[in-house]
Every structure is written in structure tokens, then in C-alpha cells.
N, C-alpha and C positions, 0 to 999 in steps of 0.2 A: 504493500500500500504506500508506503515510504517515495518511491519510487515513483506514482504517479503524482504526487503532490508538490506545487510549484513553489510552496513556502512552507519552512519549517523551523518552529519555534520551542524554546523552553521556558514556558513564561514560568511555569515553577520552583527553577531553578536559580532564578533574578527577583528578588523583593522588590518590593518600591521603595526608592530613595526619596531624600526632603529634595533632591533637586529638581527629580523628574516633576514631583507634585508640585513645587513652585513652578517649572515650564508651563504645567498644564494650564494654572490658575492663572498665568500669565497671557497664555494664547487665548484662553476660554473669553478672558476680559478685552484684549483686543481684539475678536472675530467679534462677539457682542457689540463692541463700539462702531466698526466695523459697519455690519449689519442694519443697525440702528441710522447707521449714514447713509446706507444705500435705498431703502427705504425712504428716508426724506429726501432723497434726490428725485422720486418719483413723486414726488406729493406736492411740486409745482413744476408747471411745462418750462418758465424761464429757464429752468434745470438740466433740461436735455434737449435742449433747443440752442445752446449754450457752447460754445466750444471750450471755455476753460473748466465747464461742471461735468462738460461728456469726459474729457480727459481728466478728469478727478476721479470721475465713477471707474474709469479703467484701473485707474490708481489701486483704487478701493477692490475691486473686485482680483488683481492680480497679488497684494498683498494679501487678501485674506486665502488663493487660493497656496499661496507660497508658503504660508503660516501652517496652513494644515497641511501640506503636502511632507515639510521638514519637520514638522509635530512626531508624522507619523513613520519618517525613517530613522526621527530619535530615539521612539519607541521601540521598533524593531531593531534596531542597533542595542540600545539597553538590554534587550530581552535576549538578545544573540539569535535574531530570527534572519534564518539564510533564508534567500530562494532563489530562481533556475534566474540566470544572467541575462538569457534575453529579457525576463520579465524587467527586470531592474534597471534594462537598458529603456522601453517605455517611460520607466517613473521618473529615471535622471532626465529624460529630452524634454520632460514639462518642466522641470525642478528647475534644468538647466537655461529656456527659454523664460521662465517668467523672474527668474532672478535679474533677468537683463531689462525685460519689459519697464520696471516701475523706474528704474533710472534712464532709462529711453525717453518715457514718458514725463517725467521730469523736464526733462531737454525740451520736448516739445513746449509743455506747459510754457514754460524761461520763454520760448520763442515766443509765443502766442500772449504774453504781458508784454514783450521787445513791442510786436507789431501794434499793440492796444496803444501804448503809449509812444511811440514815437511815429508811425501812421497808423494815424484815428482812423483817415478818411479810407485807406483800404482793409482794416480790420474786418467789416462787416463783409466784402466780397472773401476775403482771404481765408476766414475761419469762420465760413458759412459750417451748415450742420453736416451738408453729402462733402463738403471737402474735410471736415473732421473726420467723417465714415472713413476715407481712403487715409486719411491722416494714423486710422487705428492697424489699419493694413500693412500697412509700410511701417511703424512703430514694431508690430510683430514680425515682418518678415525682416526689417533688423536686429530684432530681437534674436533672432533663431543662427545667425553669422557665427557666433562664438560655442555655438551646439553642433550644430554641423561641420565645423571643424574637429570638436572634440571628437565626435562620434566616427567620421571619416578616417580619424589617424587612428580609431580604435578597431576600426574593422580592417583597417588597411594591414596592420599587425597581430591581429586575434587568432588560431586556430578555431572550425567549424566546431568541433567538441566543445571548446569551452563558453562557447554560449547554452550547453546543457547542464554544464557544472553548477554549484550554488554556493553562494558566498554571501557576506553581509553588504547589504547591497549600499554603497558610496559613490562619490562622483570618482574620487583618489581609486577606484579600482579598474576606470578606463586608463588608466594610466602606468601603463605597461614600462614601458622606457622610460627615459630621467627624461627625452628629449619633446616626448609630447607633453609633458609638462612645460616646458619650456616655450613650446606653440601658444598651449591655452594659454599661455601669463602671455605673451605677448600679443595676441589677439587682444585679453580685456584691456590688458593698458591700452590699447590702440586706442578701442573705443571709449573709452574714459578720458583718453586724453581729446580725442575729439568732444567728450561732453563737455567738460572743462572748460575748453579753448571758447565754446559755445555761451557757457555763464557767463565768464568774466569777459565777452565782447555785451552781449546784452546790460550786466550791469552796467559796462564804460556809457554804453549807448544812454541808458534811461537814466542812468547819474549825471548827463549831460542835458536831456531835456529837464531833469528835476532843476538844475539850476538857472533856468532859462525860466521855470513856471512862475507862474503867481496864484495866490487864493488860493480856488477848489482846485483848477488843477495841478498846483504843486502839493497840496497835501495827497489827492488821487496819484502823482508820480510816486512820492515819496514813502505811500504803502505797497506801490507795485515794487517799490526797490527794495525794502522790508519783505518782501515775497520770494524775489528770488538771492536773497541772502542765504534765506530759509532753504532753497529750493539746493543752494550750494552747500550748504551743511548737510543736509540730507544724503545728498551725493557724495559727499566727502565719507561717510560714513560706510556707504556703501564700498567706494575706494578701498579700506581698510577692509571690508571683507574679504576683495580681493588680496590683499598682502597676507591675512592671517595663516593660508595654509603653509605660506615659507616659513613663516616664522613656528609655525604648529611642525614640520618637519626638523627642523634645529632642535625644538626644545626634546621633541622626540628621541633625539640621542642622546639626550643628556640623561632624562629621567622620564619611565609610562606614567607614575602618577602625576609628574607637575604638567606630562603631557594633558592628561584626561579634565585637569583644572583648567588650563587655559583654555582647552576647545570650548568646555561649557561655559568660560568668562566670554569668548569670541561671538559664541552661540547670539548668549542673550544679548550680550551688549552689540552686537554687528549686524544681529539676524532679528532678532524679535525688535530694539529700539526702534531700529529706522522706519518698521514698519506700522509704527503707532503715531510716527510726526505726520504722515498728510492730514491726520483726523485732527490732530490739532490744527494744522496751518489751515487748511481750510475748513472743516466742522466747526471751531471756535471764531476762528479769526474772521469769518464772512459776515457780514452782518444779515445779510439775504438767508443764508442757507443755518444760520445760528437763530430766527425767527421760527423759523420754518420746524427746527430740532426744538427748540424751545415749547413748543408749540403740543409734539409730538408723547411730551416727557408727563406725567403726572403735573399737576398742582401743588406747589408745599405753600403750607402756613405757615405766616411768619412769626419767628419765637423770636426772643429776647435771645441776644448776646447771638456771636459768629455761627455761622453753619456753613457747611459746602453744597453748592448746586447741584442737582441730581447727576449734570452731564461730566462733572466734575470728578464724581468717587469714582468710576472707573478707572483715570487715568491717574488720582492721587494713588489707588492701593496698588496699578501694577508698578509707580514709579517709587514704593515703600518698599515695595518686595525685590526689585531690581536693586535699590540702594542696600538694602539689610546681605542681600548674595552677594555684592561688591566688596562690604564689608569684611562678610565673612573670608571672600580671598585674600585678603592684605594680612 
């Protein structure tokens, strides 16, 4: 029976850790906020009619599927659950394509505030709704450049047998030779540094019209340039998950335990953070789409002395539980 089955585990033989249980309560909180977003992006048409809230909802929906896609190879990894390689090869090409997606989309968004504020008057033709539709086309089939590399130099050196074999399923396990490693790092840097070069021309751009503004429209510049600050921090972070597995290979030789620490510091602070800032950036920070959420949340009454907004406990207890794991590795 063994034999027919494409995945096999020993969950009995792996307890639960306080780490795993904090990932979980961490993912659980931001799919929920998540969710909660996606939903009120449907609950006015300005919403998706919209080219900077269509390219938010992609945001929103690639994140939360990347959340639980890497939720759930933490888990089988924890558990020591092998299975058949081809299978594994499927999970990595979404893993591997929407990892790149939300920083792609990024880049777009940066362009799409560049063109808002520095040409108003072709904004409306440029990031109309059907050219956002092909805008999500081309986002993913960029997306997919740095997978199809990966995957091409892994079939181009794999034996036919060993996609029957079973193993614990990683990206690090396409990675046969030291030298396809060395492909994938120089493809991501490529496109990162393309993204890069893309921010800090749009902020030069809208930091030029912001001082040129007056009134409404220089407070309207000087929130878009507040946006994509944001939008470069974000990316920055993503950056760093790219460097983590060199640095995750190095410490490796030194020692497996401070190995298995760092991964799970890389995890959450490289994998789970970044993927909680668009709810902020845009969930809080819009005034439109913060109505809208606001709207959607219960009613509280008001008591004497401080309290936190409903929309708020989410992201206070995942960023209590993130600082207390921090802690504990120092």
C-alpha cells in the first residue's frame, strides 16, 4: 500500500512545538485580515473598477495564497512528510511563481501612483480596468521567468527515476549542483534589481512634482510618496528573503541547531511580515477602503479610558507574538 501513496507522513512521531503553534496563530490572523479585505473590496464598485484596488486585491489574494501554500510545506516538513517528486514539483511552481507575483505587483502599483501623479491627464486612458486585466497577465507571466528557469535547469539534470522517488518536499531540493543555484540567485537579483531601479526612479519622479505642488495637490503628492516609501520597504524585505538561503547555507556548516533557528527567524520575519504590510498600507491607510472596512466590523461602545479598534487586534496580537519569538532568539 506504501507504495501506491504519493505522500507519506509520521505525524506521531513529531509533537507540536510552541513554534509551529505560534506560525499557525500567526497565519490564521493574517488570512483572516486578509479575507476580511477582500471582501470589502467587493462591497463598492469604485473598488474594482479601480486600477490601484484591482492591483491590491491581486496583492491580497497572492499573499494569502503564498501564506497557506508555505503554512502547509512547514507543516509537512515539521512532520517529516515525504512525497513522490513530481508531486512536489507542482506545489514548488505555485510556491515558486506567487513568491515573485506580490513584488511584481508592487512595481506595478509604484508605476500606477508615478503615472497618477505626474500624468493626471493620461492616468484615466493608461490604467483603465481591461488594461489592468492584461496588466495582471503580464504581472504573472513575469512572474513565472525565475520558475521556469528553476525548473528547466532541474529537468535538464534530473534522472527519469527520481521524479518517483520521495523526499521532503523544498525549493533547495531542485537544486542539484552548486551551479543552479547560482542561476536562480542571479535571475532574482536581476529582477529585483530591475524592481529597485523602478522605485527609486518613480520616487525621484513624484519627489519632484511634490515640490513643485501647492494645497491639495501637494498634500495628494506627498501621500503618494508616503506610499511608495512603503511600497520600497516592503520590497526590501522581500530582497532579504532572497539573501536568507546563502546565509541559511553558511550557518549550516557551522551548526543544525542554530541552523533550524535562523530558518524559523527568516520564516516569520521575511515570509509571514511582509505579507501583513499591504493590509496595513492600504486596509488602514485609504481613507475610501478604511470606511468601507469600518463599516463592515461590529459597532463598539464607547467606554471610559483607551481601547483598540476592532480592525486593530489583529495586527497588535500577530505583531506581540512576532516581537515575544524575536525575543526569544536573542
Amino acid at each position: 500500500m506504501a507504495g501506491n501513496n504519493t505522500v507519506i507522513c509520521a505525524f506521531l512521531e513529531r509533537p507540536l512545538t510552541d513554534r509551529i503553534i505560534t506560525v499557525q496563530i500567526l497565519v490564521i490572523i493574517f488570512l483572516c485580515v486578509n479575507m476580511l479585505l477582500i471582501v470589502t473590496f467587493f462591497k463598492k464598485e469604485c473598488f474594482y473598477t479601480s486600477a490601484r484596488y484591482i492591483l491590491f486585491f491581486v496583492t491580497l489574494l497572492s499573499d494569502s495564497f503564498l501564506l497557506l501554500m508555505t503554512d502547509i510545506l512547514l507543516i509537512l516538513t515539521t512532520f517529516r512528510c515525504s512525497m513522490q517528486v513530481w508531486l512536489c514539483i507542482i506545489v514548488c511552481f505555485f510556491v515558486l511563481v506567487y513568491s515573485i507575483v506580490t513584488p511584481v505587483t508592487l512595481t506595478t502599483m509604484t508605476l500606477e501612483r508615478y503615472v497618477a501623479i505626474c500624468m493626471p491627464l493620461r492616468h484615466g486612458q493608461t490604467c483603465s480596468t481591461r488594461n489592468t486585466k492584461y496588466c495582471i497577465l503580464i504581472i504573472h507571466g513575469l512572474s513565472s521567468g525565475p520558475c521556469i528557469v528553476v525548473i528547466s535547469t532541474f529537468f535538464s539534470t534530473a534522472s527519469i527515476s527520481f521524479y518517483k522517488q520521495y523526499a521532503i518536499c523544498s525549493v533547495e531540493m531542485f537544486m542539484l549542483y552548486r551551479w543552479q543555484d547560482h542561476v536562480r540567485s542571479a535571475v532574482n537579483q536581476f529582477y529585483f534589481f530591475i524592481m529597485g531601479i523602478t522605485i527609486i526612479f518613480s520616487y525621484a519622479e513624484i519627489m519632484k512634482v511634490a515640490k513643485a505642488a501647492s494645497g491639495e495637490n501637494k498634500k495628494s503628492t506627498q501621500k503618494g510618496l508616503r506610499t511608495v516609501i512603503l511600497h520600497g520597504f516592503q520590497l526590501l524585505l522581500c530582497l532579504f528573503q532572497l539573501w536568507s538561503p546563502f546565509i541559511e547555507t553558511a550557518v549550516f556548516q557551522i551548526d543544525s541547531n542554530l541552523f533550524r533557528n535562523f530558518r524559523y527567524f527568516n520564516y516569520v520575519l521575511f515570509n509571514i511580515v511582509p505579507r501583513c504590510l499591504s493590509p496595513l498600507i492600504y486596509g488602514l491607510r485609504d481613507e475610501k477602503f478604511f470606511l468601507v472596512l469600518k463599516n463592515l466590523l461590529p459597532k463598539e461602545k464607547k467606554k471610559s479610558g483607551f481601547h483598540f479598534p476592532s480592525v486593530v487586534w489583529p495586527l497588535w496580537l500577530s505583531a506581540s507574538l512576532v516581537k515575544r519569538e524575536v525575543l526569544h532568539q536573542l
